[in-house]
C-alpha positions in Angstrom: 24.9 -41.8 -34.7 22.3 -42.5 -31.9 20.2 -44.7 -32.8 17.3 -43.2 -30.9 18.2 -39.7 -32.6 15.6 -39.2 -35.8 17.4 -36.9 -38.4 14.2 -34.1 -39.5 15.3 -32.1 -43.2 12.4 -28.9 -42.5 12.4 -26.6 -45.5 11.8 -22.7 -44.9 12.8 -22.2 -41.0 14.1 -18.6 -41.1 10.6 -17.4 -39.6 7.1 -18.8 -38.4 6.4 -22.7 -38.3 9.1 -23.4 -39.8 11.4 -21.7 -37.3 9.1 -23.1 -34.8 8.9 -26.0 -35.5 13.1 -26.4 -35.7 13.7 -25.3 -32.2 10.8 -27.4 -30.7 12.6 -30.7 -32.6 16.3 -29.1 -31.8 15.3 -29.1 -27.9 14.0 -32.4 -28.0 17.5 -33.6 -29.4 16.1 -34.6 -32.5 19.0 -34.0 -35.1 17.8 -31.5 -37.4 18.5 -29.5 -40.5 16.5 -26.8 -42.2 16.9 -24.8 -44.9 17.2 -21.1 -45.5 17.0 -19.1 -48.6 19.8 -16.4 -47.6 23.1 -17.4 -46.2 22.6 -17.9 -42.4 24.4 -19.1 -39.5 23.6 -22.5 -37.4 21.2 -22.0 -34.3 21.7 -23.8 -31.0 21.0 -27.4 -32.0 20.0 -26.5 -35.8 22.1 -27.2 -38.6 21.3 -24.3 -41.5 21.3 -25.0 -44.8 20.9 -22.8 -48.2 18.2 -23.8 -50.2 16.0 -22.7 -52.7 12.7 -24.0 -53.6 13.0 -22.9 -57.0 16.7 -23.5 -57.6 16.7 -27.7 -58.0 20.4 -27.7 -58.1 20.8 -26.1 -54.6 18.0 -29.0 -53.2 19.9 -31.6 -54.4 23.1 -29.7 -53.0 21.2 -29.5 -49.7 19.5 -33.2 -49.0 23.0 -34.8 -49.7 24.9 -32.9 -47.0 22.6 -34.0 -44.9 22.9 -37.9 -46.2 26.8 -37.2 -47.0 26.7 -36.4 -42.5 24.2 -38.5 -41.0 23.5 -41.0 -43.6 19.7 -40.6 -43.7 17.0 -38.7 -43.4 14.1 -40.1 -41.3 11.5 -37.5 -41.4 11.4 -34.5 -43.7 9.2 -31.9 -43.3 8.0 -29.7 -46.4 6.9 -26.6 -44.5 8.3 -23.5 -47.5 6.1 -21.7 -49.7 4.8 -18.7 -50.4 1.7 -16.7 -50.7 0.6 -14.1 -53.5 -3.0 -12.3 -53.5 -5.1 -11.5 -55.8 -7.7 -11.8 -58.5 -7.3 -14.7 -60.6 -8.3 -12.5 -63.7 -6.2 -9.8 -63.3 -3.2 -11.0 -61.3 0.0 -10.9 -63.1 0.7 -14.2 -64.9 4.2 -14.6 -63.2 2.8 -14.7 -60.1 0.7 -17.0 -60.8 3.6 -19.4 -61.9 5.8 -18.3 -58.8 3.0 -19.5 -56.7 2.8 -22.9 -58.6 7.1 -23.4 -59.1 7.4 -22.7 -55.6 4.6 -23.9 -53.6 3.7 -27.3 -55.8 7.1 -27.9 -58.1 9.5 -27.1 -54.9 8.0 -29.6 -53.0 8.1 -32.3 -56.0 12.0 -31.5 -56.0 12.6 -32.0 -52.7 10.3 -34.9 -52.3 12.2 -36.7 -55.3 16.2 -36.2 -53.8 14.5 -37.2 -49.8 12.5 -40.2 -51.2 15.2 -42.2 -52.5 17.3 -42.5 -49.4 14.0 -43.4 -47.8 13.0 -46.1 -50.0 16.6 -47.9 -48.8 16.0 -47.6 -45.3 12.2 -48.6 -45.7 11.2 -46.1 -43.4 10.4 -42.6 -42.8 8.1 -39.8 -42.4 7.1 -36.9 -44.8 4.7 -34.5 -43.8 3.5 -31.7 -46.6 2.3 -28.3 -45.3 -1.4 -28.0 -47.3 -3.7 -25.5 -45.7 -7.6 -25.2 -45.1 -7.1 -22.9 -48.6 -6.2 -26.3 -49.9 -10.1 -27.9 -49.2 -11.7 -24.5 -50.0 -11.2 -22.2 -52.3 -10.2 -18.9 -51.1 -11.5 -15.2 -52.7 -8.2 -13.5 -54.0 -6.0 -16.3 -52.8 -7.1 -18.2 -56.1 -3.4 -19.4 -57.1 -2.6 -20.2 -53.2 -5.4 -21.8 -52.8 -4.7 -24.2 -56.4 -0.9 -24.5 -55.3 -2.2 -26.2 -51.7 -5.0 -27.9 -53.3 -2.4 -29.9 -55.6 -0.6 -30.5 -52.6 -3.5 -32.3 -51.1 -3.7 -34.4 -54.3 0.0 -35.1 -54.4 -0.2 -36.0 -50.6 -3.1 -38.5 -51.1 -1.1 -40.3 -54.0 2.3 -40.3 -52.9 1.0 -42.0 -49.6 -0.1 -44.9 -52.0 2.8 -44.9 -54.0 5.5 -45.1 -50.4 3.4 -47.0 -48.1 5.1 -50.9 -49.4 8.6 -48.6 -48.7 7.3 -48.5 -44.8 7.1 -44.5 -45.7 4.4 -42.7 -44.0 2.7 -39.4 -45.7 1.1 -36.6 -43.7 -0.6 -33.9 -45.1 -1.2 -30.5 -42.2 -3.5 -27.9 -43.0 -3.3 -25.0 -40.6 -5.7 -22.2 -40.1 -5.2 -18.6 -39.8 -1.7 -17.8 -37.8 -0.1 -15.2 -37.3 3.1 -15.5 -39.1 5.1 -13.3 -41.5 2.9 -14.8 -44.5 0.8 -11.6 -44.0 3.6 -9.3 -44.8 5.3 -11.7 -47.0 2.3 -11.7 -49.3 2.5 -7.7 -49.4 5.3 -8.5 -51.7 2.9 -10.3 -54.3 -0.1 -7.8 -54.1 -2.0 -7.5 -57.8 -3.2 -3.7 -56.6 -4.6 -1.2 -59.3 -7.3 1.4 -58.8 -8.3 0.9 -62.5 -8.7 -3.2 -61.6 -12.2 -3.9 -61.8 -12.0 -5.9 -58.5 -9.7 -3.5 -56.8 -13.0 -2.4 -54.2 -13.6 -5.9 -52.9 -9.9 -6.9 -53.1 -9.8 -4.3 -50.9 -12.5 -5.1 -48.4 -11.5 -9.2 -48.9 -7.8 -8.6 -48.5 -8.4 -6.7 -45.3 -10.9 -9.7 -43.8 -7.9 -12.1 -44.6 -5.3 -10.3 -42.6 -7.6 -9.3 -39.6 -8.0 -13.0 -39.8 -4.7 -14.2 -39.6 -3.2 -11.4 -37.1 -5.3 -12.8 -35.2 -4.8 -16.4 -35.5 -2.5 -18.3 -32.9 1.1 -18.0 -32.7 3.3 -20.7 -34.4 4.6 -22.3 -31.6 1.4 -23.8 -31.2 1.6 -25.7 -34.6 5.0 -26.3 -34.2 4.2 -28.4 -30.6 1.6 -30.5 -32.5 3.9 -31.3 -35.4 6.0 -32.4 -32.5 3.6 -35.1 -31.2 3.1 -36.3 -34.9 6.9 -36.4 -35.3 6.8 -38.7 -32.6 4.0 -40.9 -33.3 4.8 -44.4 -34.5 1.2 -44.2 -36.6 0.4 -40.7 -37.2 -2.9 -39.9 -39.0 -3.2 -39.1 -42.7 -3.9 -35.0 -42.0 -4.4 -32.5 -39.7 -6.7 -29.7 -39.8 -4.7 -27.4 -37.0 -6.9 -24.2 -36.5 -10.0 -22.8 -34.5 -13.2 -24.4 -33.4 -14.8 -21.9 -36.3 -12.8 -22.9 -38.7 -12.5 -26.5 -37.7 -16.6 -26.2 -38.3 -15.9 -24.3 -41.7 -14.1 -28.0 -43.0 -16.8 -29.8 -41.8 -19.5 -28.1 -43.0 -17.7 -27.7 -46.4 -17.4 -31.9 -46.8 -20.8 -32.2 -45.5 -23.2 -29.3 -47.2 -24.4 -28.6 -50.8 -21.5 -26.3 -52.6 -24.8 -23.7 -52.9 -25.0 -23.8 -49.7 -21.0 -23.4 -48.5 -20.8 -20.4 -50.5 -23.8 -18.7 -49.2 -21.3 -18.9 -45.6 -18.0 -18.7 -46.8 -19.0 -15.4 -49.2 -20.2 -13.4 -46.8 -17.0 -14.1 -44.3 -14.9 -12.3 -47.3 -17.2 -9.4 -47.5 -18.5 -10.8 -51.0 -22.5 -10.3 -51.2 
């Protein structure tokens, strides 16, 4: 293998960053392999995978044909989740736990078959896909928004747990794009006119996607996981998303929680 040629595992590139962010590395001539849920053929410089987040049996099947190839895996990139909506009273529980096994227990899967081959090399790059739902939490996105904040927690400890391994840990947290998460979530709606929160679900739920159909494309991410794929340093996280919203974390780490939610309320249509 060329030595100058990094080998990137990307979970989840059958649409949005994921897809993204595999043809950016692919036509850069990084090697790279990502991971679909449904058989699929390989792309022009991608090598596709089958893989499911909540199937550990296919991960393991998945991470060692990439080290049974190339022999390593030098960054990995934990981009798959998904995304329910709802109230956290009222949702059904299963989604709930969906949310959670995929979003939080996935990732732990796939971290623990990548890490070890890692460790051995005493190098590499893993970079965990939070969200700006994962510093706030967001109205009818309760269990997304739990799933990314344990992702930030995980992020912040593994980072101590790899760094004497020469393994680097970034966490991303992008803003509103517009990907197929919107329809995706469609799929994982709790909607009941008899719900007690069915009005402002309603109201909130239509906010959120005017929000993120009108966020940036994913290309855009994609190019800035790019430049942290190939920085020798990279920075702990990234909050990738408008000025507004790049305000919202500010103002969110600086400002009395009274305060915060006397904004952030009023953006979801909550009075």
């Amino acid at each position: 293998m060329n030595a100058m040629k990094k080998v990137v595992f990307i979970t989840g590139i059958s649409s949005g960053f994921g897809q993204s962010i595999a043809e950016q590395l692919a036509a850069k001539e990084y090697i790279v392999y990502g991971t679909v849920r449904k058989e699929a053929e390989n792309k022009p410089g991608i090598n596709v995978l089958k893989m499911d987040l909540m199937d550990p049996a296919s991960i393991k099947s998945a991470v060692s044909q990439v080290l049974q190839k190339e022999g390593r895996i030098d960054v990995l990139i934990n981009n798959a989740g998904m995304h329910t909506g709802g109230s956290i009273e009222t949702s059904p529980v299963e989604y709930a736990k969906l949310q959670m096994d995929t979003n939080v227990m996935g990732m732990v899967h796939v971290l623990r078959e990548v890490l070890p081959g890692m460790r051995k090399q005493q190098s590499g790059t893993v970079i965990n896909f939070s969200s700006i739902g994962g510093l706030m939490g967001l109205p009818f996105q309760g269990f997304y928004s739990a799933s990314k904040f344990a992702i930030e927690g995980l992020s912040e400890a593994l980072r101590m747990e790899v760094k004497p391994f020469g393994i680097k840990v970034v966490a991303i947290r992008p803003g509103d794009f517009h990907t197929h998460n919107t329809a995706n979530r469609r799929n994982y709606l709790a909607t009941d006119a008899t719900d007690p929160y069915a009005g402002q679900f309603k109201k909130t739920l239509a906010i959120i996607e005017k929000d993120e159909n009108g966020g940036w494309p994913p290309e855009v991410l994609a190019k800035k996981i790019v430049n942290i794929v190939e920085k020798k340093n990279p920075c702990h996280s990234y909050v990738i998303a408008s000025m507004e919203q790049k305000l919202a974390v500010v103002l969110k780490r600086i400002l009395p929680a009274g305060w915060f939610f006397k904004i952030l309320a009023p953006h979801y249509g909550i009075k």
